[in-house]
C-alpha positions in Angstrom: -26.4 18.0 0.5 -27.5 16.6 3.5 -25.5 16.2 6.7 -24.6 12.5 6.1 -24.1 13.1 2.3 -20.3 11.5 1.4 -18.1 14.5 0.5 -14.7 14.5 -0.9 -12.3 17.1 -0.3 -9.3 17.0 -2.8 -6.3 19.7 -1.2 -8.4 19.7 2.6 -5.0 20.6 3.9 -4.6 23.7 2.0 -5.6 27.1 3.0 -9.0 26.8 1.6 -9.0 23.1 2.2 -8.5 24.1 5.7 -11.1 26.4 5.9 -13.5 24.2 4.4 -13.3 21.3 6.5 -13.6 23.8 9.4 -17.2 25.1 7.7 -17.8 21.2 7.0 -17.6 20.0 10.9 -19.0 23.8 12.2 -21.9 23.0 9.9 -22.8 19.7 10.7 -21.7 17.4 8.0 -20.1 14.0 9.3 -19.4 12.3 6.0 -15.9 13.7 5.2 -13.4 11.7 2.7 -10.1 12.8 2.5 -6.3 11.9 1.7 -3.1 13.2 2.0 -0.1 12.8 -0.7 1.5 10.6 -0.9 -1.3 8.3 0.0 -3.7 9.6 -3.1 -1.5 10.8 -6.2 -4.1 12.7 -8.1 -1.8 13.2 -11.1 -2.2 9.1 -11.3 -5.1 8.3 -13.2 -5.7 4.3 -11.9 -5.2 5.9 -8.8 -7.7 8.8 -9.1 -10.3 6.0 -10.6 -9.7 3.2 -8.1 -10.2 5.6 -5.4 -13.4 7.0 -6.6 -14.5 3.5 -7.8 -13.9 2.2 -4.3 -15.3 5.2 -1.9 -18.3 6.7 -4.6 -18.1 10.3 -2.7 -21.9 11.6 -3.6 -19.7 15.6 -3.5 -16.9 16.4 -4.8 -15.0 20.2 -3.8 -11.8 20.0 -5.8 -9.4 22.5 -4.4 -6.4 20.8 -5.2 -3.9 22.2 -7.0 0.2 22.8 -7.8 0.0 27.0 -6.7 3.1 29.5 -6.4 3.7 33.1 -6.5 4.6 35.1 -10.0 8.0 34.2 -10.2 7.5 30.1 -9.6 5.2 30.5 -12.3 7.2 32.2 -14.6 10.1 29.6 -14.1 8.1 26.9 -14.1 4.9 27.3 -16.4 5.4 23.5 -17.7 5.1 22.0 -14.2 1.9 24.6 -13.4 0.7 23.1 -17.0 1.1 19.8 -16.2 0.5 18.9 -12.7 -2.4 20.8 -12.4 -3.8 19.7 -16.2 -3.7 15.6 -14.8 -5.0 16.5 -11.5 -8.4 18.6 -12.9 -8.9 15.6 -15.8 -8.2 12.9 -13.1 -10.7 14.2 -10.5 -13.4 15.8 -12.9 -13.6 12.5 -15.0 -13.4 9.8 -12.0 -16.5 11.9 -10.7 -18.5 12.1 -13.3 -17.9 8.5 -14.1 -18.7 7.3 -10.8 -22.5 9.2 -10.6 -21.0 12.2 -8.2 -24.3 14.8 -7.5 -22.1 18.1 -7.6 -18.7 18.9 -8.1 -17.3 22.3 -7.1 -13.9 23.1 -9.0 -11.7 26.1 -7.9 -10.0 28.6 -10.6 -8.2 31.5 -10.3 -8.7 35.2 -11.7 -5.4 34.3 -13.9 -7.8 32.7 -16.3 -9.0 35.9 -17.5 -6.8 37.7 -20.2 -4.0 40.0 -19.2 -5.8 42.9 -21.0 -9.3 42.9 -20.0 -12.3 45.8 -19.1 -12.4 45.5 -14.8 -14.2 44.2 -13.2 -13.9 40.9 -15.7 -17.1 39.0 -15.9 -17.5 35.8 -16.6 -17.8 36.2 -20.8 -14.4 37.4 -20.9 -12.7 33.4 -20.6 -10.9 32.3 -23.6 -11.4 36.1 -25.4 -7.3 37.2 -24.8 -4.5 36.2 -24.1 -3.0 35.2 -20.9 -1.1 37.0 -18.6 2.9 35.8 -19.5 3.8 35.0 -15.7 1.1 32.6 -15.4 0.5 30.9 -18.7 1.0 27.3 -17.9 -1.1 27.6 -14.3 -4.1 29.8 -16.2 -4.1 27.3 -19.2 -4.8 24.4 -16.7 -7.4 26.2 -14.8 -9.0 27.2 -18.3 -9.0 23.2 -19.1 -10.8 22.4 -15.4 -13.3 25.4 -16.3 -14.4 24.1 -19.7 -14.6 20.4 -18.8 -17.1 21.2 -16.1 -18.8 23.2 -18.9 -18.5 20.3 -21.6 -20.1 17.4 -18.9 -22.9 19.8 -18.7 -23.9 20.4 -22.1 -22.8 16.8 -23.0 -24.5 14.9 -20.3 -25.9 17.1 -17.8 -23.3 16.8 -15.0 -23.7 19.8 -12.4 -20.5 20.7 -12.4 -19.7 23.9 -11.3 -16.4 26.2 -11.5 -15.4 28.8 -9.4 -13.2 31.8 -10.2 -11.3 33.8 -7.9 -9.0 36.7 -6.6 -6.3 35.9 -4.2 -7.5 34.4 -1.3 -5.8 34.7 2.2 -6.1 33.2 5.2 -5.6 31.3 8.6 -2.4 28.8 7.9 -1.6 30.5 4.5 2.2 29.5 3.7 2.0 30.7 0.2 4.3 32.6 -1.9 1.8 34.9 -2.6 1.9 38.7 -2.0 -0.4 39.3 0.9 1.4 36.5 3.0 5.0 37.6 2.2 3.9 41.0 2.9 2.9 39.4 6.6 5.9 37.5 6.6 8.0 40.9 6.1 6.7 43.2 8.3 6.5 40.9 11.4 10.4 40.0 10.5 11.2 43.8 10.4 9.4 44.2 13.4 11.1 41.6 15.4 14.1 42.6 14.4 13.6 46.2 14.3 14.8 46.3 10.6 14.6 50.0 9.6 12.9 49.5 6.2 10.9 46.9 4.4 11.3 46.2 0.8 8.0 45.5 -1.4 8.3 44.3 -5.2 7.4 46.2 -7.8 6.1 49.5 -7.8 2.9 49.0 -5.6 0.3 51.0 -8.0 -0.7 47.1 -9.2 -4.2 46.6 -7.8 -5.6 43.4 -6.3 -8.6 41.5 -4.8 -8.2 39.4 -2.3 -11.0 37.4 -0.2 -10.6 35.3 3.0 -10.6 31.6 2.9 -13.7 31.4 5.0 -15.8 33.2 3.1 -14.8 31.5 0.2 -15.8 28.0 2.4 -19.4 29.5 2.9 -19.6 30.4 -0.6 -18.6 27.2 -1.9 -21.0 25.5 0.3 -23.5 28.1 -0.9 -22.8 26.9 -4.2 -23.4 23.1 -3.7 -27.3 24.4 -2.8 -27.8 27.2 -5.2 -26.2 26.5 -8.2 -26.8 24.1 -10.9 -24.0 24.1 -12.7 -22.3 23.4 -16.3 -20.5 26.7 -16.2 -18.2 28.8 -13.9 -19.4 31.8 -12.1 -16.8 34.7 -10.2 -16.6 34.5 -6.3 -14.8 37.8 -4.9 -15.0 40.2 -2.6 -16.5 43.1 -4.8 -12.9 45.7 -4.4 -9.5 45.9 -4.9 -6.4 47.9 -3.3 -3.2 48.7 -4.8 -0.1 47.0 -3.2 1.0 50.5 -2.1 -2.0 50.3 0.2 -2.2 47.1 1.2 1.9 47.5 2.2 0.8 50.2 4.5 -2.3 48.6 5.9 -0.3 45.4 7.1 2.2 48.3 8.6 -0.1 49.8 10.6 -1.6 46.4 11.9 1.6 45.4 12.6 3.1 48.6 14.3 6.2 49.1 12.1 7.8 52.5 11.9 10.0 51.8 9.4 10.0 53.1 5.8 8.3 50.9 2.9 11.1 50.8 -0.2 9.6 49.5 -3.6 12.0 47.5 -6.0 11.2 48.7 -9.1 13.3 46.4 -11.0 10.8 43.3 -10.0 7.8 42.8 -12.0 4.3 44.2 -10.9 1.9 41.5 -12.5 -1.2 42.5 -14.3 -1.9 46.1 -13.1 -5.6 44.9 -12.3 -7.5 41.9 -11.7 -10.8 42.7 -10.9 -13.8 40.2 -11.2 -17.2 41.0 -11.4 -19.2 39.3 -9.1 -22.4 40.3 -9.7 -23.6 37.3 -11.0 -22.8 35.1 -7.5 -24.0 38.4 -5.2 -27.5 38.1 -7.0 -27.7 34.9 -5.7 -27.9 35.9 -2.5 -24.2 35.3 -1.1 -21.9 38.4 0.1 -18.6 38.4 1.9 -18.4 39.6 5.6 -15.2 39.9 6.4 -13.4 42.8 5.7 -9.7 43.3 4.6 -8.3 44.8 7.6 -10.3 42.3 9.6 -9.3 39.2 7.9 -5.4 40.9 7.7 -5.2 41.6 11.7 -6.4 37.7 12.3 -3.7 36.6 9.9 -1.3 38.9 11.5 -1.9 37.9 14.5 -2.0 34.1 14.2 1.2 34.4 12.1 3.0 36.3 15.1 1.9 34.0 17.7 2.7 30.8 15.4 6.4 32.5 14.9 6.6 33.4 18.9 6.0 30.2 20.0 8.5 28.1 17.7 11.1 31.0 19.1 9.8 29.7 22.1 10.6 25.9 21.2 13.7 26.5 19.4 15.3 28.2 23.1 14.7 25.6 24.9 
């Protein structure tokens, strides 16, 4: 890419949307197509194809997507089917029939089976079955995963997939653990609650990797990588939810106990990947997991302060 190349960001304002477009501007590139819902519908094919016929991005990052925590996804696997099912064919098939360069499509580690050797590399997709809580969402991603595959052997479309752990980050709103986990301990501290109650029984280990890191690598990606396959993008180690429970309680200062509710479900008990492949290539996260966790913290208290702030006056 150069710095006036046309790029397309579908989801820029998600999480890692966000923190793309940040990397995007910090970077240099001035080029930038975007649109919000309701204004682009990318479950709407003719909508999906007039837009590309009309603005012919030269880039495509497709980070769009229909995401909730475990329990929205067990309730709702048909929506997580669905939704994101349309949007991946929409997008991936609108570029590739309107001559984009590169396209960069984001999975998640759910894609892998439920029972799998850790860390998971990359030959483990399609070889088990998937984990029960996220069936419909890991199905979809599976689909977005082996188009970009197909257009590549088929035609020769660099097309390239991402897998990865959970990501955190500046503006995360999700219903995913490490953000409740922030969202709990800075509500127990402000109201000096004398416990704080965790799901599951916290020996459940997990990956996470910051959204700007993941921006970098992705950007990495449009330069290194040639696609018509997928390839893992983590940060290299995990941490059970025990631990991560008690590192967000020491950066937040609570002195309170940490109860686990046993009676909720603990997910996979690993999820692992192997990143081997995408650290060859000469890319490595920075950021560590207390570093990346104090920044959320932080921005999370101030962002909470200062609408108590608005809502007193």
């Amino acid at each position: 890419m150069n710095k006036e190349s046309k790029i397309y960001v579908a989801g820029h304002d998600g999480m890692a949307g966000t923190a793309l477009m940040r990397r995007l501007a910090s970077d240099g590139y001035t080029n930038i197509v975007t649109r919000l819902y309701p204004e682009l519908d990318l479950t709407r094919q003719t909508d999906v194809e007039t837009f590309f016929a009309e603005e012919k991005p030269e880039y495509v990052f497709l980070l769009a997507a229909r995401v909730g925590g475990i329990v929205d996804n067990r309730d709702h696997p048909a929506d997580a089917l669905i939704t994101n099912s349309l949007i991946e064919l929409n997008v991936i098939k609108s570029a590739f029939e309107n001559g984009v360069k590169k396209l960069i499509f984001t999975a998640s580690s759910t894609v892998y089976p439920e029972i799998s050797p850790q860390p998971m590399g990359e030959d483990l997709l399609l070889t088990g079955a998937f984990e029960f809580f996220w069936g419909g969402y890991a199905l979809a991603k599976a689909l977005g995963i082996k188009l970009c595959e197909y257009l590549g052997r088929q035609y020769g479309a660099k097309f390239t997939a991402v897998v990865l752990p959970n990501l955190y980050g500046s503006g995360d709103k999700g219903s995913t653990v490490l953000p409740m986990l922030v969202s709990k301990f800075h509500n127990a501290v402000t109201s000096k609650a004398k416990h704080v109650e965790v799901w599951g029984t916290g020996n459940a280990r997990r990956e996470f990797l910051h959204a700007d890191e993941l921006a970098g690598a992705l950007l990495f990606l449009a330069e290194k990588h040639e696609g018509g396959g997928h390839i893992n993008v983590g940060y290299g180690t995990d941490i059970t939810i025990r631990e991560l429970a008690e590192l967000i309680k020491k950066i937040s200062g609570f002195k309170g106990e940490i109860l686990f509710d046993t009676t909720k479900p603990d997910g996979t008990s690993r999820k692992l990947l192997d990143s081997s492949r995408m650290f060859e290539l000469g890319w490595k996260p920075k950021i560590s997991l207390e570093q990346g966790i104090r920044a959320v913290y932080e921005e999370y208290g101030k962002n909470h302060d200062d609408q108590s702030g608005e809502n007193q006056k």
